[in-house]
C-alpha positions as CSV (number, residue, x, y, z in Angstrom):
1,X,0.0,0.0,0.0
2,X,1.4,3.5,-1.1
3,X,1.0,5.4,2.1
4,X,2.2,9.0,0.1
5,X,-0.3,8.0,-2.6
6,X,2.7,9.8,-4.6
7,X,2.0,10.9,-8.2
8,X,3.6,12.9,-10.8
9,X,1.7,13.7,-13.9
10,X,4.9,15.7,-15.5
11,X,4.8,12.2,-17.8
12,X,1.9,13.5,-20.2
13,X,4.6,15.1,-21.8
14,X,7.6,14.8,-23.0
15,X,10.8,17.0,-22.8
16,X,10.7,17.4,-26.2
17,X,7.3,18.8,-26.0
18,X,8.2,21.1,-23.0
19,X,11.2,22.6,-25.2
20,X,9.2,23.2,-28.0
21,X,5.9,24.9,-26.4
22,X,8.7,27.4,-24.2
23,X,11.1,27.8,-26.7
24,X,8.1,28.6,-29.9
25,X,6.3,30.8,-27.0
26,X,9.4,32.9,-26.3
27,X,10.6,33.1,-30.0
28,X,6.8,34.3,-30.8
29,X,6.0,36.6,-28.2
30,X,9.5,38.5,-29.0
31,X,8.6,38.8,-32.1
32,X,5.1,40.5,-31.1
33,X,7.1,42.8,-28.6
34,X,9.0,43.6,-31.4
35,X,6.1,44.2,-33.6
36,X,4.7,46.3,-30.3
37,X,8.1,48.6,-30.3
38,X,8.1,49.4,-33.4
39,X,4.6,50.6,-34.0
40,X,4.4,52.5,-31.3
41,X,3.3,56.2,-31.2
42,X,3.2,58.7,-28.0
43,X,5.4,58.4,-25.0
44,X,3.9,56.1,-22.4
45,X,6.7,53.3,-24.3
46,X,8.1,51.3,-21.3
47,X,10.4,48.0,-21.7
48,X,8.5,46.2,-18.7
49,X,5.5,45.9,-20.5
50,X,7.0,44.4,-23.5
51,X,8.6,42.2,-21.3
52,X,5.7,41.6,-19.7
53,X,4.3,40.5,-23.3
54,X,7.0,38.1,-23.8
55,X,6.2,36.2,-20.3
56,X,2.6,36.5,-20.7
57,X,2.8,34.4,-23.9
58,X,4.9,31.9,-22.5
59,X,2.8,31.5,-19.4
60,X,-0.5,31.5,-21.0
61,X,1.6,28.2,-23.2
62,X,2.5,26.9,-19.8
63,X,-1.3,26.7,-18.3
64,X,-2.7,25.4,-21.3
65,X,-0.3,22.6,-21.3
66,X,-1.3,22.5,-17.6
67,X,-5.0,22.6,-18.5
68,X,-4.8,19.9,-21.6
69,X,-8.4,18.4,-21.9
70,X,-9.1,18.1,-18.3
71,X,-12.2,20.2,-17.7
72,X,-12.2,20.0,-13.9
73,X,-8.4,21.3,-14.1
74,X,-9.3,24.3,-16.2
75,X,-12.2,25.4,-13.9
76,X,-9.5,24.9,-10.7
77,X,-7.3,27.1,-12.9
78,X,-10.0,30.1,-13.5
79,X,-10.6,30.0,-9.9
80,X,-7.4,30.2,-9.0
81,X,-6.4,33.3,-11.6
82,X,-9.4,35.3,-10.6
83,X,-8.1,36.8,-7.6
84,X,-5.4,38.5,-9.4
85,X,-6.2,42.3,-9.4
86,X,-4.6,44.8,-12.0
87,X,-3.9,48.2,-10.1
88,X,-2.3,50.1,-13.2
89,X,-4.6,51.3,-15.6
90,X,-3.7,50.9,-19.5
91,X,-2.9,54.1,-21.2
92,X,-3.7,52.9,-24.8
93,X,-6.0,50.6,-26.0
94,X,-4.0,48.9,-28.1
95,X,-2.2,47.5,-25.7
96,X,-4.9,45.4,-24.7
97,X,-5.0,44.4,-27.9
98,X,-1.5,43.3,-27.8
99,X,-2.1,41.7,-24.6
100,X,-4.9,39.6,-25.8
101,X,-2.5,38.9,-28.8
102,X,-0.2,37.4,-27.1
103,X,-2.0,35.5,-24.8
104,X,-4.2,33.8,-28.1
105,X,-0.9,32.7,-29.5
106,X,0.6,31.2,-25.8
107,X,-2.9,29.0,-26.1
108,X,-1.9,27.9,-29.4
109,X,0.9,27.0,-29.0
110,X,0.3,25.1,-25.4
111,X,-2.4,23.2,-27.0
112,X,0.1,22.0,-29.8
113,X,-1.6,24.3,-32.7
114,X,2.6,25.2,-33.6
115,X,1.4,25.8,-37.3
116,X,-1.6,28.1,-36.4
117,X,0.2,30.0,-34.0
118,X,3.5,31.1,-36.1
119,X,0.6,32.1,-39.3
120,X,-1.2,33.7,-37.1
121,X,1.3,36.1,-35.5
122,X,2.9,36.7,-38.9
123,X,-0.1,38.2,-40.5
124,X,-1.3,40.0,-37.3
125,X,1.7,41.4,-37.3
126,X,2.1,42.0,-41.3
127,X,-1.3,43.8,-40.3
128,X,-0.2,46.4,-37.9
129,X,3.3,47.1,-39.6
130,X,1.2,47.9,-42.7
131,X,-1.3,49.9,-40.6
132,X,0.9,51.8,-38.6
133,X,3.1,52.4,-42.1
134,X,0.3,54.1,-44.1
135,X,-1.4,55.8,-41.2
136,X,-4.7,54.1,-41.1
137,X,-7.6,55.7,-39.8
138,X,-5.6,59.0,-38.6
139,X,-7.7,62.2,-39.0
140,X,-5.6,64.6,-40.7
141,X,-6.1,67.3,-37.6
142,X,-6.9,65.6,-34.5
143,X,-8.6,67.4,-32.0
144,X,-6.2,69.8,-29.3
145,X,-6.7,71.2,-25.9
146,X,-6.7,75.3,-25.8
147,X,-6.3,76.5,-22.2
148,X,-7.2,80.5,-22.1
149,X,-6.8,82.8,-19.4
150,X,-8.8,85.5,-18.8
151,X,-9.7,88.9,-16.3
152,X,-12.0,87.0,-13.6
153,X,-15.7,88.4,-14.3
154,X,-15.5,89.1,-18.1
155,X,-18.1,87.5,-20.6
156,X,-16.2,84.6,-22.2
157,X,-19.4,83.5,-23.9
158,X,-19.2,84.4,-27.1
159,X,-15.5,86.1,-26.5
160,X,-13.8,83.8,-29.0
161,X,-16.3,83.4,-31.4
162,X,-15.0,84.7,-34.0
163,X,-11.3,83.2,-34.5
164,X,-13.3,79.6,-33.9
165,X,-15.4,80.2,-36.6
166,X,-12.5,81.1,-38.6
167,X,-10.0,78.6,-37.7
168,X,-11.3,75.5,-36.2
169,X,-13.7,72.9,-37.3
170,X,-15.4,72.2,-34.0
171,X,-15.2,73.6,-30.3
172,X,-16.5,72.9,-27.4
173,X,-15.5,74.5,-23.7
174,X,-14.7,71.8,-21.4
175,X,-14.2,73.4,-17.7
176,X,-13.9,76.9,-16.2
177,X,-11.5,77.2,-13.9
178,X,-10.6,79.8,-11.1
179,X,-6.5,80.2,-11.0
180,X,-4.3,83.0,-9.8
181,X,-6.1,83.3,-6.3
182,X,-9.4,84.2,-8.3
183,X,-7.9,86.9,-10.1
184,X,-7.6,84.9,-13.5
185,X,-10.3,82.2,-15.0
186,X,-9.0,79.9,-17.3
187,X,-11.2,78.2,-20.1
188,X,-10.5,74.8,-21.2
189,X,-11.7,74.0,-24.9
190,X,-11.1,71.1,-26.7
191,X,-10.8,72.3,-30.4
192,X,-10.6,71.0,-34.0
193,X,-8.0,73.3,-36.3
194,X,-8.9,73.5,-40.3
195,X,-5.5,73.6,-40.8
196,X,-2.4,73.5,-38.9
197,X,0.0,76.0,-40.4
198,X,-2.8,78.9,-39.0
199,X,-2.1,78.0,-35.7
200,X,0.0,80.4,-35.1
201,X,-2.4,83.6,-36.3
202,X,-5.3,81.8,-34.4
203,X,-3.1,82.2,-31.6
204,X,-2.2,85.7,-31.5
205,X,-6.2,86.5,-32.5
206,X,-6.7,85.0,-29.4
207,X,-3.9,86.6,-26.9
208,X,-5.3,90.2,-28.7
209,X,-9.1,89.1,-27.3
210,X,-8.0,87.5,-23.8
211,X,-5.6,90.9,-22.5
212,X,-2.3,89.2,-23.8
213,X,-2.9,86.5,-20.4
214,X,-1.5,83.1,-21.1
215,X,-2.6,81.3,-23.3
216,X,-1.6,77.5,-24.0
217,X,-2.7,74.6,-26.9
218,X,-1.5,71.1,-26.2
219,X,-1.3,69.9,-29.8
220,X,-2.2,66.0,-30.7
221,X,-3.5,65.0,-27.2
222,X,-5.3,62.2,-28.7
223,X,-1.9,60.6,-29.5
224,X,0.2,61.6,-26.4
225,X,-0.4,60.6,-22.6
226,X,-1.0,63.4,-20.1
């Protein structure tokens, strides 16, 4: 009688099959980090989180090899994965997608699909270096942040009517603020310019209408973290 009741089920699989799911997991998620690092636009870039891609594959390979066809182990696994917590939000949403990339080609490959998995991440890949190449989908003006200030108590209502009629497509004031102890209040727009060499006369129409105060535009917000 085996008191321990001792088992090891390491013997499903076989060394070779071990090598092959880590080793094709690594090679593929670097290649997607690499994909990732070169596409990328705006300046919330960091190396842990393509590092973080590259694990992620390989451990989503690992717990599908884990998992195999046992149903009750996959539910034990789900229950055991749900109490992990992310605190750090994600500044772009394509990194999500990346995520998710990664982890559907770690499944492949843990559940042996070797041919599936290199395709796949090829053309994905093919798919966003072409993308981000030609621009896709960009708006040839994206929107900007205008942040006026202005003598507290004056009639900022229909104040900058004019040079928004003239030079921008769309705006719309977002917040007023009080700055400056009170003696300033600063309008926050988010604005649309027809075309980006006026910027610079938009500006100074504005500074002549606002007292000369500050005035500020934070150009291509859409595409940079704040």
């Amino acid at each position: 009688m085996d008191i321990f009741n001792f088992q090891d089920l390491t013997g499903e699989f076989s060394v070779l099959d071990i090598v092959i799911v880590m080793v094709l997991s690594f090679v593929l998620s670097s290649f997607i980090g690499w994909i990732y690092k070169i596409t990328h636009r705006g300046s919330s870039y960091t190396q842990s989180f393509v590092l973080t891609l590259v694990m992620n594959g390989m451990v989503v390979a690992l717990v599908m090899m884990i998992v195999g066809s046992n149903i009750a182990r996959a539910f034990s696994l789900v229950g055991a994965l749900s109490i992990i917590r992310f605190r750090n939000a994600v500044k772009e949403t394509r990194d999500v997608g990346f995520i998710f990339f990664t982890m559907a080609v770690g499944m492949a490959i843990g559940t042996k699909f070797y041919l599936l998995a290199v395709v796949a991440a090829i053309v994905i890949s093919l798919i966003m270096l072409l993308m981000t190449r030609f621009n896709w989908f960009a708006r040839e003006m994206s929107n900007q942040i205008l942040r006026v200030q202005i003598p507290n108590g004056a009639a900022f209502d229909s104040l900058f009517d004019k040079p928004f009629v003239t030079y921008t497509t769309s705006s719309e004031l977002i917040s007023v603020d009080s700055v400056h102890s009170g003696m300033l209040t600063e309008l926050t727009y988010s604005i649309g310019m027809k075309k980006s060499n006026q910027i610079q006369n938009f500006l100074t129409e504005i500074k002549n209408l606002n007292g000369n105060n500050k005035v500020t535009l934070i150009a291509g917000y859409n595409s940079t973290d704040l």
